[in-house]
C-alpha positions in Angstrom: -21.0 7.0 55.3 -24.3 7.3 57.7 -27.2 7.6 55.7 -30.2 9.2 57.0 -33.1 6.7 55.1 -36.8 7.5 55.5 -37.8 4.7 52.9 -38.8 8.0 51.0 -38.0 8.0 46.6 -35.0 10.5 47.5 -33.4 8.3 50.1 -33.9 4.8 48.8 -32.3 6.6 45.9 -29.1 7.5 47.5 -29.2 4.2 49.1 -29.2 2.1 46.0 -26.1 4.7 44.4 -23.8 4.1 47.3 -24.4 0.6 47.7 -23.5 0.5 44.0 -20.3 2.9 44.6 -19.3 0.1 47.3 -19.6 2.4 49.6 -19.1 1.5 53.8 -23.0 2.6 54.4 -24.6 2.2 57.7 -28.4 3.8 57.7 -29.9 6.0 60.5 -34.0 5.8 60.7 -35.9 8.8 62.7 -39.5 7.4 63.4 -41.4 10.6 64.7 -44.6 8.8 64.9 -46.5 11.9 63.9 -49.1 9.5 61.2 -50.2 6.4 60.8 -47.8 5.2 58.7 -44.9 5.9 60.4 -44.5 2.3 62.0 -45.0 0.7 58.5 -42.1 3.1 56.8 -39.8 2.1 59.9 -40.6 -1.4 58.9 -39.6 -0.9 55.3 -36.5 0.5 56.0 -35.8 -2.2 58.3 -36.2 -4.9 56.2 -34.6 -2.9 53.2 -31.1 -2.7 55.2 -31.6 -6.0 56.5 -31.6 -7.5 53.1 -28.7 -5.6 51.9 -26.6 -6.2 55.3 -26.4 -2.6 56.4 -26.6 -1.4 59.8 -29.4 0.6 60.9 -29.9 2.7 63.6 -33.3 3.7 64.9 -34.4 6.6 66.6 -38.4 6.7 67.8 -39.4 9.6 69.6 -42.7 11.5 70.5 -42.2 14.9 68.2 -45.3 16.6 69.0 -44.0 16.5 73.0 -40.5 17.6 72.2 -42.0 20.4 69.7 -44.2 21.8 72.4 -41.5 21.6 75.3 -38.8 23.6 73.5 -41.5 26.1 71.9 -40.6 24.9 68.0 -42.4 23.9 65.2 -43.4 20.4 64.2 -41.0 20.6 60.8 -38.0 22.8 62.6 -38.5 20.5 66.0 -38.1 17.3 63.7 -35.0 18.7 61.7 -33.7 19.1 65.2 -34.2 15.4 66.7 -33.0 14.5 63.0 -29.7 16.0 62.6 -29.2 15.2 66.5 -29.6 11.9 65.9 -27.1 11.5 62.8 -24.5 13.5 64.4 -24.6 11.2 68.1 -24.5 8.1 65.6 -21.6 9.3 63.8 -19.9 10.1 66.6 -20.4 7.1 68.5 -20.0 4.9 65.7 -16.9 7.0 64.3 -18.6 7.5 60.7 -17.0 10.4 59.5 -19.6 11.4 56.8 -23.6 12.1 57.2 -25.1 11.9 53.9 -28.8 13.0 53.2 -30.9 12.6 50.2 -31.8 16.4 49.4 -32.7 16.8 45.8 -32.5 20.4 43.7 -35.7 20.4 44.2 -35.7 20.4 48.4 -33.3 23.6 47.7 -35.5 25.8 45.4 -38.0 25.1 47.9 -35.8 25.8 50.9 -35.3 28.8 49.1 -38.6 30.0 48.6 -39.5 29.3 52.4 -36.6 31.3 53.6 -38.0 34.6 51.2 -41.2 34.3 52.4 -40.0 34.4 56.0 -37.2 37.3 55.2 -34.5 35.0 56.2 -31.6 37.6 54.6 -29.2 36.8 52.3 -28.2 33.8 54.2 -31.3 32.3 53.9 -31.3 32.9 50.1 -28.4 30.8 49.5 -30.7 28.2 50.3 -29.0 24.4 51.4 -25.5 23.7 50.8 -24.1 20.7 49.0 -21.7 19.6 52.1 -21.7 21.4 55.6 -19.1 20.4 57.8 -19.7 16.3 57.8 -22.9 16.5 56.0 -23.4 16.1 52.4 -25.7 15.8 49.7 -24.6 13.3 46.9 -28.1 14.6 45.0 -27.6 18.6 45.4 -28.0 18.6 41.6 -30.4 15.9 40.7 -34.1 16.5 40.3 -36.8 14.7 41.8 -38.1 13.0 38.5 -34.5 12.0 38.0 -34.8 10.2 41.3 -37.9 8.4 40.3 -36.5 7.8 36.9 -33.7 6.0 38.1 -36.1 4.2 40.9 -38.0 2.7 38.3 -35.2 1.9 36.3 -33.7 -0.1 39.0 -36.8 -2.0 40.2 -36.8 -0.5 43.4 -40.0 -0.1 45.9 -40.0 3.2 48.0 -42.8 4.6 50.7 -45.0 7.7 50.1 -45.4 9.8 52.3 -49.1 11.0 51.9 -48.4 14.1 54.4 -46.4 15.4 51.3 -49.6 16.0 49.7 -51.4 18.6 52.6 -51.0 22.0 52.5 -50.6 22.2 56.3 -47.0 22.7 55.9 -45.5 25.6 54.1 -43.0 23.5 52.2 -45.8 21.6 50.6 -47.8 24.5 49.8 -44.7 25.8 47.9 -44.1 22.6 46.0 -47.9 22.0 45.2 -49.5 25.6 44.5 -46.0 27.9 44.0 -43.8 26.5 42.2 -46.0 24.8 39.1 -46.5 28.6 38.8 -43.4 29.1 37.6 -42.8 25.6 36.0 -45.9 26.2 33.6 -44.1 29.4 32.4 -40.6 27.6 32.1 -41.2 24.1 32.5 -37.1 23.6 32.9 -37.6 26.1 35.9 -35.7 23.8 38.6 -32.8 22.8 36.3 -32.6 26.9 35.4 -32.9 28.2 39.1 -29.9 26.0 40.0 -27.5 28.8 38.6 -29.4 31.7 40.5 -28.9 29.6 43.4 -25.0 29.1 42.6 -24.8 33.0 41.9 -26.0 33.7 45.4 -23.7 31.5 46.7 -21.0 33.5 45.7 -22.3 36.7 46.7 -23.0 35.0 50.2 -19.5 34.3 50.4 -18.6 37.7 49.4 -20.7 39.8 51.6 -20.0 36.7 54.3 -16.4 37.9 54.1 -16.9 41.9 54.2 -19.5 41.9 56.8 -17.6 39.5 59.2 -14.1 41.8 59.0 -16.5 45.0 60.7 -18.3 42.6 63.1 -14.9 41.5 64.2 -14.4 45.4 65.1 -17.6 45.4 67.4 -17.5 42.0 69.2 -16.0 40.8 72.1 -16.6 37.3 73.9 -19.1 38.0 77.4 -17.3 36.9 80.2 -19.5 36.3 83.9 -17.7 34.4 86.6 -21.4 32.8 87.8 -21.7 31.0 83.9 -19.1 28.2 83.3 -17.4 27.9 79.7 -18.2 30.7 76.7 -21.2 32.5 78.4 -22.0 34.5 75.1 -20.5 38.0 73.4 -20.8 41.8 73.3 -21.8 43.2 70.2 -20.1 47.6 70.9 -22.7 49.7 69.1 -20.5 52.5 68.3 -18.4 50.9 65.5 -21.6 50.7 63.6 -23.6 54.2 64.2 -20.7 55.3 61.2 -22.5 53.1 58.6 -25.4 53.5 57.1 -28.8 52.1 58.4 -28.7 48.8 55.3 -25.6 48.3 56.4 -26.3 48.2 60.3 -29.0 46.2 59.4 -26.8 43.9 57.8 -23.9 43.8 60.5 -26.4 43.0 63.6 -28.4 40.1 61.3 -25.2 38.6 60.4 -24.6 38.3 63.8 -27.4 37.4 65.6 -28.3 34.2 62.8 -25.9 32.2 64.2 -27.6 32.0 67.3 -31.0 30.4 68.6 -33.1 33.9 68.1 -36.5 34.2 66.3 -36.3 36.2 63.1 -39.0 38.6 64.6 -36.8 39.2 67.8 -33.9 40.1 65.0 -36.0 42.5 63.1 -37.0 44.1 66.2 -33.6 44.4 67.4 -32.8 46.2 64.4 -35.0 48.2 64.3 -34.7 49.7 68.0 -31.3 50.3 67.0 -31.8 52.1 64.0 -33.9 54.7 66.7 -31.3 54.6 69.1 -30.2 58.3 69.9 -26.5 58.6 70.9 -26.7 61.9 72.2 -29.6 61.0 74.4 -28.5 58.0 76.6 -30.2 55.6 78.3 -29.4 52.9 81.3 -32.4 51.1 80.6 -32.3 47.4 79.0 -34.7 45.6 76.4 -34.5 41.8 76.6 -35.4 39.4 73.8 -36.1 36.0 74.6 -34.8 33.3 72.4 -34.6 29.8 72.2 -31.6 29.0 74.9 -30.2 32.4 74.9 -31.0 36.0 76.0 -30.4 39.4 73.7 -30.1 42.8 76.1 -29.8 45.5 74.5 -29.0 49.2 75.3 -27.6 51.8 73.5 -23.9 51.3 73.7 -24.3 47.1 73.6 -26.3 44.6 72.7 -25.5 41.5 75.1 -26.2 37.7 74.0 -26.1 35.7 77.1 -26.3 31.4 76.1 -27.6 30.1 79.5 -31.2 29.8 80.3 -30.5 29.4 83.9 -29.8 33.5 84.1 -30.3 35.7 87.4 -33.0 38.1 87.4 -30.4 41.1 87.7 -26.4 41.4 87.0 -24.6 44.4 86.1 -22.8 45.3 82.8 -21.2 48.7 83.1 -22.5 51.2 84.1 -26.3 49.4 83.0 -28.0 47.4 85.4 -30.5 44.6 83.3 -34.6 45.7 84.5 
């Protein structure tokens, strides 16, 4: 297993449990030098795996330069060079598992950042406990069990004291949201844990339904100028027989999976819901995302991957303005 460590309470946790399971652990270490103690928690975790013999890999990297070059936020650009990181290690290093130390607590917050930003349904189901070679050993353990068994143990961990700002949205939720509802039920956490399995199963429901009518509207995009899968057609006139929830549903679906802004989605949708049939139109909108293209007219909408796109090509009978 590769274990991503930050000498954080969660993953030293994790890092004491397998070492107890006996576990084959190597440790991966993202220092995003974004405070001034980032050098001194890299230095921790070094010396923690070198005293246990496990091998670490390090990543340092400048995340306020990579953030502003591909247009992301400090917490989504990190995530990125995080999970990057873990998956070229494992792959080079032939680790077939990624563990991470996200606690019941990470997902009730997850799941309170995706509501506030009207993620859908599929943001509501919040983190899962294993996604294809990731998994989370402590999907059902709280925080305070973590510390509990920390001090139980003996074991020294680092603070992160930009846990306690409010600059960051998942901070603000953990610190001013969520002892809202822990004063009214102080077994809040342990309780939302079932909503959160619930939704999981309606996900996987609605997952299932939604994707048999998408499959009715898509076909892959196809350009001779763009090597590999270029992107895919979405047809528009499977759809304008369902009601407007539903079409709202069908092109959301579709478009999460790839690199588009929520805002661009919403306003997607809602350009289609307007769309006129009976009153065509061979002009195209185009949404930028990040990586991609979305054109839309009123028979398709088009998601091209490349960013290296011509000004002008041709689909049908539409020409892109």
């Amino acid at each position: 297993i590769l274990l991503g460590i930050s000498g954080g309470p969660d993953s030293v946790a994790l890092f004491h449990s397998l070492l107890a399971l006996n576990v084959k652990l190597s440790c991966a270490h993202v220092n995003y030098q974004l405070r001034a103690g980032a050098d001194e928690d890299e230095s921790f975790v070094r010396k923690l795996c070198q005293e246990k013999g496990v091998p670490l890999f390090v990543l340092r990297c400048d995340t306020v330069a990579y953030c502003k070059k591909n247009r992301l936020s400090i917490e989504a650009g990190a995530r990125e060079l995080r999970f990057s990181f873990f998956k070229e290690i494992s792959e080079k290093e032939n680790i077939p598992l990624i563990a991470v130390a996200s606690t019941l607590n990470d997902a009730v917050e997850t799941f309170f950042i995706n509501l506030i930003r009207g993620a859908g349904i599929r943001g509501l189901k919040s983190i899962l406990p294993r996604r294809d070679n990731i998994i989370r050993p402590f999907f059902n353990v709280t925080r305070e069990e973590v510390l509990s068994f920390l001090k139980e143990i003996n074991a020294q961990w680092r603070d992160d004291i930009s846990n306690k700002s409010d600059v960051y949205l998942r901070n603000r939720i953990r610190l001013q949201i969520l002892p809202l509802f822990t004063a009214e039920n102080p077994a809040f956490v342990e309780m939302f844990a079932k909503t959160l399995s619930h939704l999981r199963e309606a996900f996987y429901i609605y997952t299932n339904s939604v994707q048999q009518i998408i499959k009715r509207c898509v076909s892959p995009l196809s350009i001779k100028w763009i090597n590999g899968n270029a992107g895919e057609c979405f047809y528009l006139a499977e759809i304008y027989k369902e009601k407007h929830l539903i079409i709202s549903s069908l092109i959301h679906e579709w478009l999460s999976k790839y690199p588009v802004p929520e805002k661009k989605i919403s306003e997607i949708i809602n350009i289609v819901k307007g769309l006129n049939p009976s009153n065509p139109s061979k002009k195209w909108k185009i949404f930028e995302g990040h990586g991609c293209k979305v054109y839309l007219s009123l028979e398709v909408i088009v998601v091209v991957r490349k960013l290296e796109l011509p000004e002008l090509f041709e689909i049908g009978d539409s020409p892109v303005e």
